[in-house]
N, C-alpha and C positions, 0 to 999 in steps of 0.2 A: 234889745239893742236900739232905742229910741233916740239916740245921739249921732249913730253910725253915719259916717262919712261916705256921701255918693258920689260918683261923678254927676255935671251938670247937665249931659244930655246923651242919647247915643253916641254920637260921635265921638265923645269925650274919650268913651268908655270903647268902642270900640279902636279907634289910634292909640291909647293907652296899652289894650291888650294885644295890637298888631306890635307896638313898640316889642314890649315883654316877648313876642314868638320871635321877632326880628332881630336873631343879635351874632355874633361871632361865629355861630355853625349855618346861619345862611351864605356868608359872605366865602370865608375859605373850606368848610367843608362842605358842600354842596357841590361848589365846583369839583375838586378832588370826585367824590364819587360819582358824579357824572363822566367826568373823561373815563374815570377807571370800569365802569358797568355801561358802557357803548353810548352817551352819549344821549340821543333822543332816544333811546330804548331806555334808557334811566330817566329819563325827562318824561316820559308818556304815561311810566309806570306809575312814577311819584304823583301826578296828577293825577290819575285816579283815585289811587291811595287818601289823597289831600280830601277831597269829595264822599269817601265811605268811611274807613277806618279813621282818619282825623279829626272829622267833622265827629261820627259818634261819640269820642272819648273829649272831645273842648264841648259840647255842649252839655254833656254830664257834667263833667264839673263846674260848669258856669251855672247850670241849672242849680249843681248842689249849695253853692256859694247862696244865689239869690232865693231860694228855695230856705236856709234858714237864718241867714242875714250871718254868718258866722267866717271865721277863716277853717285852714282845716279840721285841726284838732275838734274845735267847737262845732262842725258841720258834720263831721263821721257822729263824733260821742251822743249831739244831741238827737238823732236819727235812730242809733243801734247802740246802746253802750259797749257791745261785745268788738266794736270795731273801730273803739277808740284808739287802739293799737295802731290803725292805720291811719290814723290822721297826724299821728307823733312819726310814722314814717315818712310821712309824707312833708314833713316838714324837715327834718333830718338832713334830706337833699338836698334843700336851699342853703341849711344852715356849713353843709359841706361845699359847696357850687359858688357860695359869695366869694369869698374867700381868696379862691383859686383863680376867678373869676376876673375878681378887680385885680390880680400881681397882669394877669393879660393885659385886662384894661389900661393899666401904668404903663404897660410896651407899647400899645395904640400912643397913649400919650405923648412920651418918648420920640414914636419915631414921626407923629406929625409933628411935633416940634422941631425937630431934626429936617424935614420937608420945608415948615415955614422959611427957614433960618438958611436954607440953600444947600443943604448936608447932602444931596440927591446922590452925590458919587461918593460919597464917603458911607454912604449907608449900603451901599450895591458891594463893599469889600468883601469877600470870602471870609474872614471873623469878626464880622463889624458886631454881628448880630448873636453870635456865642461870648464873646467878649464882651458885649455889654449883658448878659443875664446872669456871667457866672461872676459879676462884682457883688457887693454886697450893699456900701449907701446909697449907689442912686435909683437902682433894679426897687428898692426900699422908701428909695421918694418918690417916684412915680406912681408906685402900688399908692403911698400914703395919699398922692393929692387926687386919684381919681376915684379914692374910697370917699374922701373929702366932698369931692365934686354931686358923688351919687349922696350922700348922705342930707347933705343943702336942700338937695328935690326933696328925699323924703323927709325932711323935720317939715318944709315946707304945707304939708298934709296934704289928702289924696286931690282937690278940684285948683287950691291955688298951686299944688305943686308938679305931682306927676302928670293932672290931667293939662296942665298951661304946658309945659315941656314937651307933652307926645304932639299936643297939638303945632308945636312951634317947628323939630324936630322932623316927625314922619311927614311934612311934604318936600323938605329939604331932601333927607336920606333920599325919598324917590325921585326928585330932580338932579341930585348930582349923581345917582346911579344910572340915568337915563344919559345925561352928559357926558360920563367915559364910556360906559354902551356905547352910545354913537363913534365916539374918537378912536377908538380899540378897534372899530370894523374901517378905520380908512388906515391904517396900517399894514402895510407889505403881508404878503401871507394870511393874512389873520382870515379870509372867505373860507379855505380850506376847516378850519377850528370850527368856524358857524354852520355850517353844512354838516360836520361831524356831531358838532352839538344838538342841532334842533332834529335830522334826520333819526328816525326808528329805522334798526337792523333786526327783524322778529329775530334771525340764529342768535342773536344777545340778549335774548329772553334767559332766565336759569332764575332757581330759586336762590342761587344768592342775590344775581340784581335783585327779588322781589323784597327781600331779607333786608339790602340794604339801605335800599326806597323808603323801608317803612319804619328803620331804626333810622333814618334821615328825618323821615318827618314827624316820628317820634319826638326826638330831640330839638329840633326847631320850634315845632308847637307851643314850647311852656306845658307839656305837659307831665303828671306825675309829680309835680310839686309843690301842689296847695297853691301856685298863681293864680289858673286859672280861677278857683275856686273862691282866692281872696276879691281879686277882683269884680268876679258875681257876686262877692258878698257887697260893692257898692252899687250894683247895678239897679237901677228904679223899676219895678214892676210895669209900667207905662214903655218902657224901651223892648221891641222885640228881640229874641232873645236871638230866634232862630236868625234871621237874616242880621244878624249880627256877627253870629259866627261866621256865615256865608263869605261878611269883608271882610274880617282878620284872617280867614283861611286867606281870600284874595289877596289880600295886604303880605302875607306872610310867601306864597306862593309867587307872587310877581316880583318880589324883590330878592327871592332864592334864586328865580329863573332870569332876571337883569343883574344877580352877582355872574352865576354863569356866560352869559354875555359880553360881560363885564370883560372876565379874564380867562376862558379859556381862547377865545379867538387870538387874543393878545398874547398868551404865553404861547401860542400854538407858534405865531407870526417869530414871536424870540427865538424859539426853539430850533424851530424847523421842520411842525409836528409830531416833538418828540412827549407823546405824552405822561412820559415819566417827570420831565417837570412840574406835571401838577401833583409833588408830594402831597402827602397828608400833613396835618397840624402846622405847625409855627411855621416850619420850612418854607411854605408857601407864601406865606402872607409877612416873612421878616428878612427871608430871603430871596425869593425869587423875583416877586414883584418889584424891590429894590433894583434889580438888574437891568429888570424889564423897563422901568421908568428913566432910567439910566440910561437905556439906549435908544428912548423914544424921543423925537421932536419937541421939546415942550413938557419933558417928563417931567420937570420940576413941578411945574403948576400942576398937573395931571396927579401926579402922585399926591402932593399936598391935600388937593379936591378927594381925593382915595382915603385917606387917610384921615380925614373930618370926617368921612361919609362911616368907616370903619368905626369912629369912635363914638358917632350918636347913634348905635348899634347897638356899640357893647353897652354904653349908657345907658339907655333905655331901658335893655334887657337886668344891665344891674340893679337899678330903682326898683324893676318888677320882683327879683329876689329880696333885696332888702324889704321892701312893705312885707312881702309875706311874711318876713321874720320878726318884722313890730307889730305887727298887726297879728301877731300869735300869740305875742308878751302882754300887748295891749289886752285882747278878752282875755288872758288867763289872769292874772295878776290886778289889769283894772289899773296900768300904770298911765301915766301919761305920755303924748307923743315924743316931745323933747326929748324926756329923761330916756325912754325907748330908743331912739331913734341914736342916740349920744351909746346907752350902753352897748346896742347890738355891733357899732361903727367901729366901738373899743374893741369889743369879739373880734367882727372880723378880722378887725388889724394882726392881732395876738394869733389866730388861726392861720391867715396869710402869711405870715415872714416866713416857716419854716419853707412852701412853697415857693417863697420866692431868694430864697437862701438853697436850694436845692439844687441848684442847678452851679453853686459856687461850692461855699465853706459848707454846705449839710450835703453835698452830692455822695459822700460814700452811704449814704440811707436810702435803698433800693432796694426793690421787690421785686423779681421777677424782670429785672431790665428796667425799670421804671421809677422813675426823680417821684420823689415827693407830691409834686403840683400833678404828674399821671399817676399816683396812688391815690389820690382823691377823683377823680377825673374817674378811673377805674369802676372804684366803690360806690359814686350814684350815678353815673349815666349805665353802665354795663349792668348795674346788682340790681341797688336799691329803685331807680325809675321802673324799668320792669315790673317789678314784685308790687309796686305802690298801683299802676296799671292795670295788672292782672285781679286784686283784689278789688280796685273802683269797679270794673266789672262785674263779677261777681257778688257785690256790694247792691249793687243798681242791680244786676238780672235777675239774683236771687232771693236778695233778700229785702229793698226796699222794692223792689219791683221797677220793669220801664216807665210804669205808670206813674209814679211818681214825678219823675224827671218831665215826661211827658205833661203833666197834668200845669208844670210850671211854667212849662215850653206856650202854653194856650193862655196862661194869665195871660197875655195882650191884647191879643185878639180871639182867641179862641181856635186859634188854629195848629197844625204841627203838622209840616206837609211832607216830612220827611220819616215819617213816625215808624209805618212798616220796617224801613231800612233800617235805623235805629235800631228796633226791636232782635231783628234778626242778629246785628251785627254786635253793641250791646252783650246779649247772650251767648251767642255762638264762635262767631267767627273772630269779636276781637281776640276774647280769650285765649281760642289757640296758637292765634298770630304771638300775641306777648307773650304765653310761652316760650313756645319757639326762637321768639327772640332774645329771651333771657338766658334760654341754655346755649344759644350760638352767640350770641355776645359774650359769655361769661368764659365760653369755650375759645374764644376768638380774643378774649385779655388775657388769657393762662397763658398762650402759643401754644393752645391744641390745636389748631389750626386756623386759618386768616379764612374771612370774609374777602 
């Protein structure tokens, strides 16, 4: 791979990869499961987690990335060919994830548009936000132009394109997330929310909070879907590896913990600390926060600023899907970026509409309670992330050894200061956690029982 496209320095590579953890499940569902699993007892848990379990599973794969300059497929097969099976899953995810992914992104689009334009109380209506998903051309133009928007980065290639955008984007996202942070704690009520968020209650300790901490930072990571992995495949041997991970864990963890910030205090102040406003999925972030912005001083700007911040989130994170999906085509095939970059854009399109027509004209196509756009949703973050997880384990403990990873961890400097923990965690302890996870998540989509 004597051609392969790098980023131009750490920093590139590391804002790049903080973008890619940073997208749509920091912003609404973090908060969501903090109010719901106690608050700073969900906040305390997840930060440990962030530091053992996350950290070992993003430096695996980053390792394995820059370890054989490959995306997934080419980085499993050329390592173990018996486990080339899990490089074609691992890719599988993204290829399901884009998709569903950007018809979201379009409603980000959507409703900052709607925000600029002054729509603030018309968006706050009780079916403003069911009525615009269950149409069918515009729900259809919106998906179109923020597949559009993410696709521009990646033909762009990986230094002049995704790595200029994280750099331009991730100190923005953390300025305006800092900005309503601050505005949301001078709101009536809203100390009660902050104090319930940041304080730990041990009796709100249980293995589901631990459960849902770690299928939280599971999912916010970018891990389990050949990202991380692609993007170590640009990483330069001269960059370390480790304290790299360390700021996108940070990157990724501080702007999970300033969503929450963000908007629990504030729906709390709406509510009346009722913390069943902070539904899960859409609910929260298409209609609640509309209300909420609705009936704050200044909601209009506020919201607006919200709502850019939301969408160089989902952005971000969709560029990091798309690249792994060209950058698959790319070493298998041997095609070029453009033509790549053009055909997978067409995919997505053709894979999105039925999801974004699901919730209108394809809504009687459900499974189990579930449109279209949550039958995808289902199938890779509950199934397929897991089983991709549990086997990169396995993979690295068994049978290429920690040593390897480790051995790639030290090209820099010779060092890996984390390596014991690794080793332990790695082998033992991820593995059971992702189990575990896989059967109470998969148990937790059927309605055998809720997390």
């Amino acid at each position: 791979m004597k051609d392969r496209s790098n980023f131009s320095n750490k920093l590139g590579f590391v804002l790049a990869a903080a973008g890619s953890a940073v997208g749509l499940g920091n912003i609404w569902r973090f908060p969501y499961l903090a109010a719901q699993y106690g608050g700073g007892t969900f906040l305390l848990i997840y930060l440990i987690l962030a530091v053992t379990f996350g950290f070992t599973l993003m430096i695996a794969e980053i390792a394995l990335g820059r370890k054989t300059g490959l995306s997934a497929i080419g980085a499993f097969q050329s390592l173990d060919k018996r486990f080339n099976f899990l490089g074609i899953l691992a890719v599988i995810v993204p290829v399901i994830i884009f998709p569903y992914y950007s018809v979201i992104g379009g409603w980000v689009v959507k409703y900052f548009t709607v925000f600029v334009t002054g729509g603030v109380k018309e968006s706050a209506s009780d079916t403003y936000f069911t009525d615009f998903i269950s149409g069918t051309g515009e729900p259809i133009g919106w998906f179109f132009l923020f597949l559009a928007l993410t696709a521009v980065v990646v033909l762009c290639g990986v230094e002049k394109g995704i790595e200029k955008v994280s750099k331009i984007m991730m100190p923005i996202l953390v300025m305006l997330t800092i900005i309503i942070s601050v505005y949301g704690l001078t709101l009536k009520g809203s100390m009660e929310g902050l104090i319930y968020y940041i304080k730990p209650h041990m009796a709100d300790v249980s293995i589901k909070t631990i459960l849902a901490a770690m299928g939280q930072l599971f999912y916010s990571m970018s891990l389990a879907m050949g990202i991380m992995i692609t993007y170590g495949s640009y990483m330069k041997k001269s960059d370390s590896l480790e304290s790299s991970v360390r700021q996108i864990e940070l990157f990724d963890t501080g702007i999970a913990f300033l969503a929450g910030l963000m908007i629990i205090p504030a729906v709390f102040a709406f509510s009346g600390g009722d913390r069943s406003a902070l539904n899960a999925g859409p609910g929260l972030m298409f209609m609640t926060l509309p209300k909420v912005f609705a009936s704050m001083k200044f909601g209009g700007v506020i919201g607006t600023i919200f709502f850019m911040l939301v969408f160089f989130a989902a952005l971000t994170s969709a560029i990091s899907l798309m690249e792994t999906i060209v950058s698959v085509f790319m070493d298998k095939f041997g095609w070029k970026r453009r033509f790549t970059g053009i055909f997978v854009a067409i995919l997505a399109l053709i894979m999105g509409i039925p999801s974004s027509l699901g919730f209108g004209s394809l809504s009687f196509i459900s499974w189990n309670g579930m449109s279209v756009l949550d039958i995808m949703d289902f199938a890779s973050n509950s199934v397929l992330m897991p089983i991709v997880a549990l086997f990169t384990c396995i993979f690295v403990g068994f049978v290429i050894k920690p040593k390897a990873i480790a051995d790639e961890v030290k090209e820099t400097d010779g060092t890996f200061r984390s390596e014991g923990m690794f080793n332990v965690m790695i082998k033992w302890v991820a593995p059971l956690f992702l189990f575990i996870i896989l059967i109470s998540s998969v148990a937790s989509g059927l309605g055998l029982f809720k997390l």
